[in-house]
Rosetta silent file (secondary structure, phi, psi, omega in degrees, C-alpha in Angstrom):
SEQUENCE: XXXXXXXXXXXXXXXXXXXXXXXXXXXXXXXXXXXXXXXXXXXXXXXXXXXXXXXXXXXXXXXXXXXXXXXXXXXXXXXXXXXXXXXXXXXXXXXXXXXXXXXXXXXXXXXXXXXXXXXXXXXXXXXXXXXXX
SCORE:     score description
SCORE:     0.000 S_00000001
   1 L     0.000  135.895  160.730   -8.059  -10.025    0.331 S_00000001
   2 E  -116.309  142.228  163.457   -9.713   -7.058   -1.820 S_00000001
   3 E   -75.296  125.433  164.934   -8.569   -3.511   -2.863 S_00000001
   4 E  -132.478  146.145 -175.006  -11.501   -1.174   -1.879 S_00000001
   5 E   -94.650  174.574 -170.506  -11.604    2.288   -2.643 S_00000001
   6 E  -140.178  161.708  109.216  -12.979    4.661    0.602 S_00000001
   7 E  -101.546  160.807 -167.039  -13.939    7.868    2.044 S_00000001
   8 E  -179.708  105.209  169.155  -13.418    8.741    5.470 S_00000001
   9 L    42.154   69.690  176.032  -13.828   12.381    6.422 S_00000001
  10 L    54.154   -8.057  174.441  -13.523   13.765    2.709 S_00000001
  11 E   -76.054  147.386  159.707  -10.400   11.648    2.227 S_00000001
  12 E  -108.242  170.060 -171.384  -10.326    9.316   -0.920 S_00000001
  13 E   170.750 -167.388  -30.576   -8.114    6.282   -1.489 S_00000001
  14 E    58.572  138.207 -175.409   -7.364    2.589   -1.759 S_00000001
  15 E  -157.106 -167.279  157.532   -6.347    0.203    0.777 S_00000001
  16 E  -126.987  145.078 -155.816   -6.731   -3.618    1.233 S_00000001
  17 E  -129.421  131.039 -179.166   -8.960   -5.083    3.053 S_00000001
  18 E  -105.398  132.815 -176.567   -8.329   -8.325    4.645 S_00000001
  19 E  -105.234  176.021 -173.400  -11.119  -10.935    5.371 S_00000001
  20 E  -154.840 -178.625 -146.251  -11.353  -13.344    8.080 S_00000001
  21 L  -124.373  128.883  166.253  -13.507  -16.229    8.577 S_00000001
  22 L    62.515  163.412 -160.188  -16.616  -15.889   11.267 S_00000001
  23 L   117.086  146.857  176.880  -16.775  -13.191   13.791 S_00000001
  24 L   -76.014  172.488  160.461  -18.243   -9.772   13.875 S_00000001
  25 L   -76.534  159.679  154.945  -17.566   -7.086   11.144 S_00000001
  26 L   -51.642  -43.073 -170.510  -15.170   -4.572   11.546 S_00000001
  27 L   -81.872  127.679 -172.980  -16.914   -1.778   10.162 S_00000001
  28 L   -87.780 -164.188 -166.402  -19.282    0.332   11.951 S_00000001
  29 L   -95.929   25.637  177.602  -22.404    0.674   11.441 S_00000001
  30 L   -80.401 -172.476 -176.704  -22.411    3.942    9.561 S_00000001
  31 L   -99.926  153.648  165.890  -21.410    3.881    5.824 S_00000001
  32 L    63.174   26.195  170.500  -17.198    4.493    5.261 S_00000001
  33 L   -80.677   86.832  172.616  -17.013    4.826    9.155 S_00000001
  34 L  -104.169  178.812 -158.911  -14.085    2.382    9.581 S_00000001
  35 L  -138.872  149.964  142.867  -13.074    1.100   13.362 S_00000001
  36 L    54.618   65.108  177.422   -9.981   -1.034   14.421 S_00000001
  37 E  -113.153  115.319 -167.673   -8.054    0.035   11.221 S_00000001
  38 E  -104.582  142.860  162.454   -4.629   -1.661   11.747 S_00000001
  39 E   -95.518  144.804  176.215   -1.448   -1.066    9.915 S_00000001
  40 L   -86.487  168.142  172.047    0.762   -3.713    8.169 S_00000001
  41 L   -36.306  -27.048 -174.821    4.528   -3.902    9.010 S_00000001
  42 L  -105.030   11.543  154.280    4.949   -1.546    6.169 S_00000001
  43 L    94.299   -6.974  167.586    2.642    1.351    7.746 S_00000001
  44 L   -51.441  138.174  173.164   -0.121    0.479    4.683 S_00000001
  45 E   -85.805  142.761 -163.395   -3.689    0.625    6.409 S_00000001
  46 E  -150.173  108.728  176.859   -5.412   -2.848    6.444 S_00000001
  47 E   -92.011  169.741  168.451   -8.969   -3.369    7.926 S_00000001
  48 E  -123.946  126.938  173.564  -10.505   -6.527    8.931 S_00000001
  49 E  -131.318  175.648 -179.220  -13.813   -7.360    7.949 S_00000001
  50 E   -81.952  144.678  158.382  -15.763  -11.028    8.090 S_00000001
  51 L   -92.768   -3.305 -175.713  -16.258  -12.672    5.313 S_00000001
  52 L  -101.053   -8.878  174.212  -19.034  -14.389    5.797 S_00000001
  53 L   -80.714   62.443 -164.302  -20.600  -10.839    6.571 S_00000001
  54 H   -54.012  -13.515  153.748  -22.357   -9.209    3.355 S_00000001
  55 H   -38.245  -35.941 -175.964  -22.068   -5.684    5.538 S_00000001
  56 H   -41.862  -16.264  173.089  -18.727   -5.469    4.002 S_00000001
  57 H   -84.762   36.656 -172.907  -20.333   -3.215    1.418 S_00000001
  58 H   -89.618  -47.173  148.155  -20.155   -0.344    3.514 S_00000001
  59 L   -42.858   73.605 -115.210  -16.906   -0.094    1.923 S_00000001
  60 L   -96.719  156.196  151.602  -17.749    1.094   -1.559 S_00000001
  61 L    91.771    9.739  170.318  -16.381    0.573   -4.679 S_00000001
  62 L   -21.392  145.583  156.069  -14.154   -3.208   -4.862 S_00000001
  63 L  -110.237  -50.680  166.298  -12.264   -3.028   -7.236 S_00000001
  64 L  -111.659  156.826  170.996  -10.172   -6.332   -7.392 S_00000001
  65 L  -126.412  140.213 -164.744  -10.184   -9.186   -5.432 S_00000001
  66 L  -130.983   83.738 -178.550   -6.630   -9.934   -4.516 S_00000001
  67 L   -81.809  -37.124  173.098   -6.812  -13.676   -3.437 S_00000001
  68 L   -91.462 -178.108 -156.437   -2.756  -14.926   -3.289 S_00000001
  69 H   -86.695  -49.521 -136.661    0.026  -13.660   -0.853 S_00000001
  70 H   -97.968  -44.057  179.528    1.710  -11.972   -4.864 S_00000001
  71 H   -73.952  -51.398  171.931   -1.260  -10.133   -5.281 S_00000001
  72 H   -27.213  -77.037 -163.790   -1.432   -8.941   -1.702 S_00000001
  73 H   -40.784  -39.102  171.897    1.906   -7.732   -1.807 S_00000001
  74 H   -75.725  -67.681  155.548    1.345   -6.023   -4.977 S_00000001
  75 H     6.503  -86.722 -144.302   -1.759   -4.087   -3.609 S_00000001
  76 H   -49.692  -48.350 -174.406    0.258   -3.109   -1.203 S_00000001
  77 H   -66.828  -24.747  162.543    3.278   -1.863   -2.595 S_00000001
  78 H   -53.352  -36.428  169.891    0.558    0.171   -4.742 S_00000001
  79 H   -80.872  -23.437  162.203   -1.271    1.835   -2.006 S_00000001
  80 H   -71.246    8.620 -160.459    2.135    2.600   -0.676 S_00000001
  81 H  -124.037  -30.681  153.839    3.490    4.229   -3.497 S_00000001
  82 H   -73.960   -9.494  156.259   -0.485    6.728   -3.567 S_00000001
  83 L   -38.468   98.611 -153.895   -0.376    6.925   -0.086 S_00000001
  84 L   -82.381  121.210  165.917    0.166   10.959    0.464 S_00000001
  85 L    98.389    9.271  161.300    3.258   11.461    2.645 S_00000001
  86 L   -97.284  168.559  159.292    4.968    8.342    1.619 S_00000001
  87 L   -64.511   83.872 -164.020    8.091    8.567   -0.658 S_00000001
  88 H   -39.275  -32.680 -173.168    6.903    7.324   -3.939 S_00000001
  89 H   -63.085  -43.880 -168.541   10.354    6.516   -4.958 S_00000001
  90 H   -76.761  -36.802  173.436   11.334    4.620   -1.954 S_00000001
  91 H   -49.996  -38.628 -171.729    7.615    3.171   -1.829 S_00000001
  92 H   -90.103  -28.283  172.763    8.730    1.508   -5.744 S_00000001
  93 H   -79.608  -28.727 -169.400   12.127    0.111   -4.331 S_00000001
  94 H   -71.228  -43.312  167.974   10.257   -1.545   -1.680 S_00000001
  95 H   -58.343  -62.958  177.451    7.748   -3.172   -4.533 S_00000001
  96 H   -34.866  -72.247 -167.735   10.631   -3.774   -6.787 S_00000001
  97 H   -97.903  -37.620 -160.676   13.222   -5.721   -4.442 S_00000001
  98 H  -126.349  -30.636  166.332   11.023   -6.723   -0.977 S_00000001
  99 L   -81.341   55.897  168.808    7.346   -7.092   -1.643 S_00000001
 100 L  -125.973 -157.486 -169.457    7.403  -10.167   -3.156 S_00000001
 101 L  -114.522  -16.307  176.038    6.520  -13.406   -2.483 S_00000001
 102 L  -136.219   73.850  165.652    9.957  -15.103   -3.460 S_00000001
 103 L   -75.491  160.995 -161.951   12.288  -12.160   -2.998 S_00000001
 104 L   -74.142  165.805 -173.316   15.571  -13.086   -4.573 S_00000001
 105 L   -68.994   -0.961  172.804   18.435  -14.153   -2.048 S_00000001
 106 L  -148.307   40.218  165.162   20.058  -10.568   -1.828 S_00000001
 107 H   -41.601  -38.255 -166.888   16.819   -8.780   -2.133 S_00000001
 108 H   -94.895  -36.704  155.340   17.780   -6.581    0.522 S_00000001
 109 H   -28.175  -45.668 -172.860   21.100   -5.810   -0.791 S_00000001
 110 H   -86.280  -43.045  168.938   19.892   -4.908   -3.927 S_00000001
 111 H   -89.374    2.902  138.852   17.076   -2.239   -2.486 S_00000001
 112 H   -83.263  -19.034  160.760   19.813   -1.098   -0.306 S_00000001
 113 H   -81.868  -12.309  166.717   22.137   -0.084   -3.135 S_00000001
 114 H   -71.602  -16.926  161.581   18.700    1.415   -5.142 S_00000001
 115 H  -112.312   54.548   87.221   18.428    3.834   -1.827 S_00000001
 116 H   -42.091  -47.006 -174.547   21.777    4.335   -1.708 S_00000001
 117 H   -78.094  -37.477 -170.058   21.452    5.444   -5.412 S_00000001
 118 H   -95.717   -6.894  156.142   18.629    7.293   -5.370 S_00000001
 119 H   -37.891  -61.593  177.018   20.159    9.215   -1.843 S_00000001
 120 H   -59.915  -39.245  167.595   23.098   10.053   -4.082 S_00000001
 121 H   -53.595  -30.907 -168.005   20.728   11.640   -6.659 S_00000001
 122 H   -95.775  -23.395 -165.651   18.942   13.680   -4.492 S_00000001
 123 H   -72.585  -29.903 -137.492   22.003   14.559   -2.818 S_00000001
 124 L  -129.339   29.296 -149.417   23.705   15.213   -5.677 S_00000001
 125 L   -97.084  148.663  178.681   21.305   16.719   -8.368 S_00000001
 126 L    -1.447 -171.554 -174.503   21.948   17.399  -11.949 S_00000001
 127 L  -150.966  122.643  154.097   23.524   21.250  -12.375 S_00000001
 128 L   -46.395 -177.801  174.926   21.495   23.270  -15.274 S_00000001
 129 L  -112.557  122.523 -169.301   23.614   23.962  -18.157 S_00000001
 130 L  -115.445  129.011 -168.411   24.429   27.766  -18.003 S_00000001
 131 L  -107.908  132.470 -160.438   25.204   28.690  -21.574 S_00000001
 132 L   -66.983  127.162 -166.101   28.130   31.084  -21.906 S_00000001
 133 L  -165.550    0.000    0.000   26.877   34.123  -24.303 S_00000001
């Protein structure tokens, strides 16, 4: 897998791009046109392109090559946390406690009391200081 940065109709970004072995490309054949742009379980956009397919540079700009399932994951929770109209906060509990590759045995516990916590924050926020004069 590789992070590639994009445009697509004046938007900029990062996303990960997943390769696959034989097969057409994904991509059409204009440049930063992409087709059959799929979301992962966690609403992150994830294209498929061949790999064996040197077209792939229609997608400009690699940045990384993200070869294990720990780097994926990290990508991911990255593009989720720049991703405009996700919750960055909630996007970093998700990296923190569930986007790993060995989350711990009460992983989910543990990012349900960090949105529990940060609910209660938002819910709840500081008071200025009003100074008596």
């Amino acid at each position: 897998m590789k992070i590639a940065t994009y445009n697509v109709n004046g938007i900029n970004g990062q996303l990960p791009v997943l390769l696959r072995r034989g097969g057409r490309s994904r991509l059409k054949p204009g440049a930063h046109h992409l087709e059959n742009v799929s979301h992962s379980p966690f609403g992150a956009p994830v294209v498929l392109l061949n790999a064996n397919n040197r077209g792939d540079r229609r997608v400009e700009g690699e940045t990384e090559a993200a070869d294990t399932p720990d780097a994926f994951l990290k990508a991911l929770g990255e593009s989720l946390k720049g991703k405009e109209g996700v919750d960055a906060d909630l996007a970093t509990i998700l990296k923190t406690h569930l986007l790993k590759t060995a989350p711990a045995q009460n992983a989910v516990a543990q990012a349900k009391d960090a949105i529990l916590k940060l609910a209660s924050e938002r819910a709840n926020p500081p008071q200025p200081e009003v100074a008596n004069g």
